[in-house]
N, C-alpha and C positions, 0 to 999 in steps of 0.2 A: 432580506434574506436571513432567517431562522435557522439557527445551528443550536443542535443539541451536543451538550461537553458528556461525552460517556468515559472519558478518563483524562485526565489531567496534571499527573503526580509528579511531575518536575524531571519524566524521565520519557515518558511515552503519554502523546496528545492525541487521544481519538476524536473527533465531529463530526457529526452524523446529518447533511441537507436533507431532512425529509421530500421539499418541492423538487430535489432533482435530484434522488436515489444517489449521492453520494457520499462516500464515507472518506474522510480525511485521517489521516494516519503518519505520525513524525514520532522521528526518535529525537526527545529532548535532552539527553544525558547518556551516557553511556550503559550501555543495554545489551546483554548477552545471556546465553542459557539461559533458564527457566524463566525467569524475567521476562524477555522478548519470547520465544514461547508461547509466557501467559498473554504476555501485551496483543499480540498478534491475533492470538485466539480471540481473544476480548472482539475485535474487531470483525474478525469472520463470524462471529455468534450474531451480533449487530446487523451485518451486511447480511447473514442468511432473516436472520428475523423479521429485518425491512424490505427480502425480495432486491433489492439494489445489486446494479448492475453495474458500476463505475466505484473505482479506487485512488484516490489521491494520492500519493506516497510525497508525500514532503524528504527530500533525502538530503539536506543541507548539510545534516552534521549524522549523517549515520555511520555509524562503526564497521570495520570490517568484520563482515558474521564467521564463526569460526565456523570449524566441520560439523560440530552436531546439530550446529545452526542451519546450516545448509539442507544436510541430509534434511531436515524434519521440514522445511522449506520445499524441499524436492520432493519426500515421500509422503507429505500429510497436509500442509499447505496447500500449496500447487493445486492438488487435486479435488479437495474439500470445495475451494474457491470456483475452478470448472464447474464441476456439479453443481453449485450454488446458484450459476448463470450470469461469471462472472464475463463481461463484454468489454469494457472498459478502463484504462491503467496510464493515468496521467502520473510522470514519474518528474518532480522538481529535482533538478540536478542534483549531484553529490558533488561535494566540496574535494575530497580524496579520489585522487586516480584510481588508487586501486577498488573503490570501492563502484566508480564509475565503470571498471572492465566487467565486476561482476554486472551491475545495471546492463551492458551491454548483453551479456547472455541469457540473462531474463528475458530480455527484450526479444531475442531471437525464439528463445523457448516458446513464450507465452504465445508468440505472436502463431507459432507453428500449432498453437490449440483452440487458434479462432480469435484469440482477446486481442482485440486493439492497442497496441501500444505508440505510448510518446512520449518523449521525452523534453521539458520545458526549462526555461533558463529560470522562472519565477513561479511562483505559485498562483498568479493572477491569470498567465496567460493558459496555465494548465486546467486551472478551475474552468474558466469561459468554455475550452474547448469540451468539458465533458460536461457541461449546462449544453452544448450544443448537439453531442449523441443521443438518441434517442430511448 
């Protein structure tokens, strides 16, 4: 299984499965404003370029997103990704409660715009299941 590294910088880890349209995506360091932002962006430009339709979100160690995180998450995100033909959002747990209620309301949101969601305790059994979407 062939993964391409389209970022890697000690702070945000994009990979990209070409054989099974998906894009992997963790925050490896602590990441906020324009940073996550660009990291983010980075990864919808990817996901629209390759047509893929599944999202990995590795969230082991991700931070809680302040408000301008959010809003741009809610107003630019969010929607970019729909239109893109985004179907699938395997979500590796979050180590932080709080970072898991947000997960939770993702989870509700996204699910209300058609995209699949799910949330795994590992990265292994999340992968499998979205090699399994079609």
């Amino acid at each position: 299984m062939d993964k391409k590294v389209i970022l890697d910088d000690g702070k945000i880890r994009i990979w990209y499965y070409d054989e099974f349209k998906i894009l992997y995506f963790k925050f490896t360091g602590l990441t906020y404003g324009q940073e996550l932002i660009e990291g983010m962006s980075k990864g919808m430009e990817v996901f629209k370029e390759n047509k893929a339709t599944k999202w990995l979100s590795d969230k082991g160690e991700t931070p809680t997103m302040n408000k301008n995180d959010l809003e741009w998450n809610e107003n630019v995100f969010k929607w970019e990704m729909i239109k893109a033909g985004w179907k699938y959002w395997a979500i590796v747990e979050p180590d932080k409660t709080s970072s898991k209620m947000l997960f939770d309301k993702f989870i509700k949101d996204y699910a209300e715009l058609n995209v699949a969601v799910k949330m795994f305790a590992d990265m292994e059994s999340a992968f499998n299941w979205l090699k399994e979407q079609p």
